[in-house]
TORBATOR-509757 format. One record per residue (C-alpha): residue in one letter; y negated, x, z negated; residue number from 1. Coordinates in Angstrom, 1 decimal. Example, Ala and Ser with C-alpha at 12.3 -4.5 7.8 and 13.67 -1.06 7.14 Angstrom:
BEGIN
code  c2  c1  c3  pos
a  4.5  12.3  -7.8  1
s  1.1  13.7  -7.1  2
***
This chain:
BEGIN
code  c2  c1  c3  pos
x  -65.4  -99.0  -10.7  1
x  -67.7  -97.4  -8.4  2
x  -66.6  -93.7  -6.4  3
x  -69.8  -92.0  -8.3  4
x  -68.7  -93.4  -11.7  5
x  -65.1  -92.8  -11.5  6
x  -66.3  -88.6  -10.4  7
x  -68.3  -88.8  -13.2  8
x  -65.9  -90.1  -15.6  9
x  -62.9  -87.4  -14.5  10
x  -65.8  -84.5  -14.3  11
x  -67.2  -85.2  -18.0  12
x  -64.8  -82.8  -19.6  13
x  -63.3  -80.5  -17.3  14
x  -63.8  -76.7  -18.5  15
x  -62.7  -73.8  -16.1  16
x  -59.3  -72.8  -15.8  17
x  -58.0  -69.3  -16.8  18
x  -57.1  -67.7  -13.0  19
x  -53.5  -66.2  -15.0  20
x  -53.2  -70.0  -16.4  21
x  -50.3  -70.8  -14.0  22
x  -48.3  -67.2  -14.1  23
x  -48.7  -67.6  -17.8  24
x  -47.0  -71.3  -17.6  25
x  -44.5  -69.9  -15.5  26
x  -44.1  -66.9  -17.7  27
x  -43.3  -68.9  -20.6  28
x  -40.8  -71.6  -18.8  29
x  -38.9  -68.1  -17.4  30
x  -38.3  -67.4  -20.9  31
x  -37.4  -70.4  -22.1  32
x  -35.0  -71.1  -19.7  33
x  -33.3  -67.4  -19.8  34
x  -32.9  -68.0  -23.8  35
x  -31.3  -71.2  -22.9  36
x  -29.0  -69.7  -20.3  37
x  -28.0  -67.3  -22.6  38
x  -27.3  -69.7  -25.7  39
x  -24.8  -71.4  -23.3  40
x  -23.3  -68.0  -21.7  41
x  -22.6  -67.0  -25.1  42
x  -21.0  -70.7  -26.7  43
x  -19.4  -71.0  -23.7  44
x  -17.6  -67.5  -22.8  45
x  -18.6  -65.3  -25.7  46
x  -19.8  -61.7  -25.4  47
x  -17.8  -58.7  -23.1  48
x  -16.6  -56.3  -25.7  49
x  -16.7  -53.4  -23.3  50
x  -20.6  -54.0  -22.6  51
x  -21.0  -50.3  -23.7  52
x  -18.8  -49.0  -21.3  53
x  -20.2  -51.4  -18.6  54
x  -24.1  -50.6  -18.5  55
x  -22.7  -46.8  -18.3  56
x  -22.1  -47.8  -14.8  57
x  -24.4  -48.2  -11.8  58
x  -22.8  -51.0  -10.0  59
x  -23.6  -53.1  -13.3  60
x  -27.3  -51.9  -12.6  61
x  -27.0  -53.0  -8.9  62
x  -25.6  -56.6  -9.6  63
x  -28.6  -56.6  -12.2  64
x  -31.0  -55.9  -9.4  65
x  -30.2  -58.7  -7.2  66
x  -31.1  -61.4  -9.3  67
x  -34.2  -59.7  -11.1  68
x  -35.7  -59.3  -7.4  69
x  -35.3  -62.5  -6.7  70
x  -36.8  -63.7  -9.9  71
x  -39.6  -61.3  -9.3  72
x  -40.2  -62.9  -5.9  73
x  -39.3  -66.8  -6.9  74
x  -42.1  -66.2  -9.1  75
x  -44.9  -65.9  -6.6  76
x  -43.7  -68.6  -4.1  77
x  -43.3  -71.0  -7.3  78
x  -46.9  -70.1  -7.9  79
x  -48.1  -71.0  -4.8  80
x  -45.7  -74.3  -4.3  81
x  -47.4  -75.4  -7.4  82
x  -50.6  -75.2  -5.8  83
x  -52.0  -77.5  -2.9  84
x  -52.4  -75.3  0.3  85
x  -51.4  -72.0  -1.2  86
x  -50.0  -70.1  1.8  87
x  -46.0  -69.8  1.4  88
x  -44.5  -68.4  4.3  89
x  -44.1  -64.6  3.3  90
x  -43.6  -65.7  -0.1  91
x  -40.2  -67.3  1.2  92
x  -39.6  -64.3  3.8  93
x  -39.7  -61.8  0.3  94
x  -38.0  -64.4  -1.2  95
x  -35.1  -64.1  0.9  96
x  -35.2  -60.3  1.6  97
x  -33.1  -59.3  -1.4  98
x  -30.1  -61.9  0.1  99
x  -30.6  -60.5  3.2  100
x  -29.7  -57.1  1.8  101
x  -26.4  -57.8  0.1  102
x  -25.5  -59.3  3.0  103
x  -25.9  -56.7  5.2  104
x  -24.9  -54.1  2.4  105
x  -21.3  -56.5  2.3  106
x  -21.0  -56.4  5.8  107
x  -21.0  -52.8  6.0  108
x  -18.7  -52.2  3.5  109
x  -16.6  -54.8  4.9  110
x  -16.7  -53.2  8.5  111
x  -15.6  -49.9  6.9  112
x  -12.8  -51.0  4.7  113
x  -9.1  -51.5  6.3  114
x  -8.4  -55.3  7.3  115
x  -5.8  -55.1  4.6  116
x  -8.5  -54.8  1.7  117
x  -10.8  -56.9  2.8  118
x  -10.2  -60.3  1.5  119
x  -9.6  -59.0  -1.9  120
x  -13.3  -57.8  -2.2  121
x  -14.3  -61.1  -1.0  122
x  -12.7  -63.1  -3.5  123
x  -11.8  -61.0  -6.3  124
x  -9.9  -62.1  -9.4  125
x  -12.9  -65.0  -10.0  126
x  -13.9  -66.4  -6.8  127
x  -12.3  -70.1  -8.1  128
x  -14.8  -70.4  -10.7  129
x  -18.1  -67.9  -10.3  130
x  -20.3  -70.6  -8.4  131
x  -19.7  -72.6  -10.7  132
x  -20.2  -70.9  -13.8  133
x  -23.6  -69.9  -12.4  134
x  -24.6  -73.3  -11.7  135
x  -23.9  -74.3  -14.8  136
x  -25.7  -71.5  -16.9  137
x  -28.7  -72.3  -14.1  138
x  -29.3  -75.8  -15.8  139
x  -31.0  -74.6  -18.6  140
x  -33.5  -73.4  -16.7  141
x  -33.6  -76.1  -13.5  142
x  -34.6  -78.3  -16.2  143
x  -37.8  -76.0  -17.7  144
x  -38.4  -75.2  -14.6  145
x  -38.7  -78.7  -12.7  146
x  -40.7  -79.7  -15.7  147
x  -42.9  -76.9  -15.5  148
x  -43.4  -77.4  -12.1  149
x  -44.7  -81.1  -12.9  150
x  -47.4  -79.9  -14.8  151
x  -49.0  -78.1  -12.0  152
x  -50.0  -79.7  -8.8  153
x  -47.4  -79.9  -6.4  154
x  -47.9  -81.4  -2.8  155
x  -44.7  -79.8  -0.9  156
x  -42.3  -81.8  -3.2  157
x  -38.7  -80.9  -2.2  158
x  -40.0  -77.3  -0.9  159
x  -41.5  -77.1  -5.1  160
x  -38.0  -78.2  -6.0  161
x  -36.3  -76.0  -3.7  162
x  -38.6  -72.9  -5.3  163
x  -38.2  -74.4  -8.6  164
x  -34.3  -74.2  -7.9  165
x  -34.0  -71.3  -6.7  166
x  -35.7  -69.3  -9.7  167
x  -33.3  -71.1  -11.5  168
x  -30.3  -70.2  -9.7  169
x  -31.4  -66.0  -9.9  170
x  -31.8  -67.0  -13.9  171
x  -28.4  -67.9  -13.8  172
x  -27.0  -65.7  -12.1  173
x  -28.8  -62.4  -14.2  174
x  -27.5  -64.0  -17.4  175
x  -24.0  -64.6  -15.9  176
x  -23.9  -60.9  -14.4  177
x  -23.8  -59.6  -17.9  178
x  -20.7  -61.3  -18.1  179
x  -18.8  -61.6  -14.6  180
x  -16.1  -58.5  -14.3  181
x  -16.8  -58.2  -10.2  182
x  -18.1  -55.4  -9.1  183
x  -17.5  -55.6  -4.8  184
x  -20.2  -56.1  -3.1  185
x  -19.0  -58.5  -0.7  186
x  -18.0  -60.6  -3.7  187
x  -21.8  -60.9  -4.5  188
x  -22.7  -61.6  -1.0  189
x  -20.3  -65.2  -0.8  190
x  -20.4  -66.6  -4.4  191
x  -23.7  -65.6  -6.0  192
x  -25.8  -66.4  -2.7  193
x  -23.6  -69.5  -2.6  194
x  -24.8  -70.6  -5.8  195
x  -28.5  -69.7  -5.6  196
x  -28.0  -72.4  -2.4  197
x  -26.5  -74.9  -4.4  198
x  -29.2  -74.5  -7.0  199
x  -32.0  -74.1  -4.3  200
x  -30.7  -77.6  -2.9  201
x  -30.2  -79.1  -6.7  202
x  -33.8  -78.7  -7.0  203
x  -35.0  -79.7  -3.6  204
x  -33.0  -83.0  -4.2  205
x  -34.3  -83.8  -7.5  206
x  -37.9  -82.9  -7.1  207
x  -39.1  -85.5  -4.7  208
x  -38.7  -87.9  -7.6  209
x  -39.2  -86.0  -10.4  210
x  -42.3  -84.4  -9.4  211
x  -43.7  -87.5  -7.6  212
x  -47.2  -88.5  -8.6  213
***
């Protein structure tokens, strides 16, 4: 087939696409996936009976916050890894900016608690099992959202994956928040930025294949 005829043939029905046709996809696969992260927090650990008690308080607001603003910003650079040539460098600086401020905000309350303390806010009561628990309540959504991902038009394959992953991982980790019982800091700034990590590199080793064209 002939260059002009095989244009021709691709061009015959293409209609416009909507400009919010990709947040709208993404949208949809962030829902999915935090329904599916939920309906395995719940079968697997059940719901906290003193939730009332526990929104009362603003540290449970605070964890909250770390994985919604990196949701927020995971959004924009998935966007743009899901297009070819989309600019993604400050989309990966905002990206990290909400890690970057735990860390820092664990560090100083680190620095001004008494060595004796300090390894205790570190690794709490759960610090065996938190990474994992939010890597497993991330699957749900590494899975919608590697497959949403492959409906748009990737070129940056592992750096899609690694975007893809990482929304994941802050999916996880906002559904697993309403359960966890930590409330240091410091705790936050090892094990839940040690799991978006592992999720972040789940995604950038799956992808290449996955997403391949």
């Amino acid at each position: 087939m002939k260059t002009q005829d095989l244009v021709a043939l691709l061009a015959r029905n293409a209609q416009p696409i909507a400009r919010d046709a990709i947040p709208r996809l993404l949208a949809r696969a962030l829902l999915l996936g935090l329904t599916g992260n939920t309906i395995l927090l719940v079968a697997l650990y059940g719901v906290r009976s003193d939730m009332p008690e526990l929104i009362l308080t603003t540290l449970f607001w605070a964890r909250l916050a770390f994985p919604l603003a990196i949701i927020a910003t995971a959004l924009a650079l998935a966007e743009r890894l899901g297009r070819p040539g989309a600019p993604i460098r400050l989309a990966w600086f905002a990206v990290v900016l909400p890690m970057v401020a735990v860390l820092l905000a664990a560090g100083g309350i680190l620095v001004a608690t008494p060595p004796g303390y300090r390894l205790q806010l570190m690794l709490g009561t759960t610090w065996r099992t938190t990474t994992a628990d939010v890597v497993l309540l991330s699957l749900p959504s590494l899975a919608v959202m590697l497959f949403t991902m492959k409906k748009l038009v990737p070129t940056r394959l592992a750096l899609a994956g690694a975007g893809a992953g990482l929304l994941a991982g802050a999916q996880g980790l906002l559904v697993y928040s309403l359960y966890c019982s930590e409330m240091a800091v410091p705790f936050w700034g090892i094990w839940f930025v040690l799991a978006l990590a592992i999720t972040t590199g789940m995604g950038a080793t799956v992808a290449p294949r996955y997403l391949r064209w």
